[in-house]
C-alpha positions as CSV (number, residue, x, y, z in Angstrom):
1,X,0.0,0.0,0.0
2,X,1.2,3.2,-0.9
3,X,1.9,6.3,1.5
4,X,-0.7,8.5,0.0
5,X,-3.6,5.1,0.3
6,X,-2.3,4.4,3.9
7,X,-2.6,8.2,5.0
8,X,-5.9,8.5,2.9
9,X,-7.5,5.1,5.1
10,X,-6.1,6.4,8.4
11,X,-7.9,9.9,7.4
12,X,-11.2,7.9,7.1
13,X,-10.9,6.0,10.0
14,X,-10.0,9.1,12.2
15,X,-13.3,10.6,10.4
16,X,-15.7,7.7,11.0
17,X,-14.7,7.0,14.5
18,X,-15.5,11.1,15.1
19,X,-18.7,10.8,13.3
20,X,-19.6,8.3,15.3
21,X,-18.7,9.5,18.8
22,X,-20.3,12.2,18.2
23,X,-23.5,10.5,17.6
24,X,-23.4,8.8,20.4
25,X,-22.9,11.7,22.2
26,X,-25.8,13.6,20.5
27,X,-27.8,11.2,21.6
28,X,-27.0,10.2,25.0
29,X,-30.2,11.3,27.1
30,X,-30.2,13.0,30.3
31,X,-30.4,11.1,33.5
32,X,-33.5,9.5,34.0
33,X,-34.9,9.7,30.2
34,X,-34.7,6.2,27.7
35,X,-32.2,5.4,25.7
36,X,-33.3,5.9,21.9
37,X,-31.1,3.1,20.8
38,X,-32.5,-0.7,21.2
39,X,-29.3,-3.2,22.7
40,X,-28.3,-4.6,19.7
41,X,-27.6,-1.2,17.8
42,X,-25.5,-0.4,21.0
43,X,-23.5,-3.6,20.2
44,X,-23.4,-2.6,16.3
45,X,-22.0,0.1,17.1
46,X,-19.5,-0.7,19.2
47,X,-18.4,-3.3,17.0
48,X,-18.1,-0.8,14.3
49,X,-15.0,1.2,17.1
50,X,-13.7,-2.0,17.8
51,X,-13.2,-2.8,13.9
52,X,-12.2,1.0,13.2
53,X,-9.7,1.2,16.3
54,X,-7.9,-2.2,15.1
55,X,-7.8,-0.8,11.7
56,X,-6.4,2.4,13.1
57,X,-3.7,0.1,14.8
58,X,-2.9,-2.1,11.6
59,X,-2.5,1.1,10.0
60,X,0.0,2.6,12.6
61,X,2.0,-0.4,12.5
62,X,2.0,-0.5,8.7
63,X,3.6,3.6,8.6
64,X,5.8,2.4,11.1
65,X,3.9,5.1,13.7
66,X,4.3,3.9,17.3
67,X,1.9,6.8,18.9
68,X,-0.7,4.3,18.9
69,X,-0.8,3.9,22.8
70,X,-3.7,3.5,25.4
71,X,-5.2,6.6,26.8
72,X,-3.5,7.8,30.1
73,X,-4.0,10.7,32.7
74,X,-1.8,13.2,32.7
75,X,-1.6,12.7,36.4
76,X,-0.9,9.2,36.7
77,X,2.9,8.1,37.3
78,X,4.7,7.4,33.9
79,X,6.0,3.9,34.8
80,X,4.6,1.5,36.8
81,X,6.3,0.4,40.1
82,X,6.2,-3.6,40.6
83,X,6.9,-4.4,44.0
84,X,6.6,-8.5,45.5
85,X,4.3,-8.8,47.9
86,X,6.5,-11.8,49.3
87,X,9.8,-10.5,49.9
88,X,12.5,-13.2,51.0
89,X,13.8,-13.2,54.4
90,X,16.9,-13.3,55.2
91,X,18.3,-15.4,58.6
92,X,20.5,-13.1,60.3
């Protein structure tokens, strides 16, 4: 696949996963009020992220782009800290 296809398919996936978060936030109802959408359009459509997100990833690998990384918070530590919880003893 050429540059200019893999840019152009990572530009369409970046535009349908927007289109449809944005839908789903549009129609997100206030507390209390139905949901408009029946279960198995929920599960359509989060099949349709999952497939769009793991496209977005083949993609990245295929341009050799390693900035697709899990979401963090900017205030969580930046490497995680494994400790044992069974430390040996040692006789003295």
């Amino acid at each position: 696949m050429s540059s200019d296809d893999l840019a152009k398919e990572q530009h369409i996936m970046v535009v349908m996963r927007r289109v449809l978060t944005t839908v789903i936030r549009e129609i997100t109802p206030q507390p209390g009020e139905k949901y408009p959408l029946s279960e198995e359009t929920v599960q359509d459509i989060k099949m349709c992220l999952g497939l769009i997100v793991a496209r977005e990833r083949e993609l990245a690998v295929e341009s050799g782009d390693t900035s697709m990384e899990r979401p963090y918070y900017t205030d969580e530590p930046a490497a995680a800290q494994i400790s044992s919880l069974y430390e040996k003893k040692t006789e003295h």
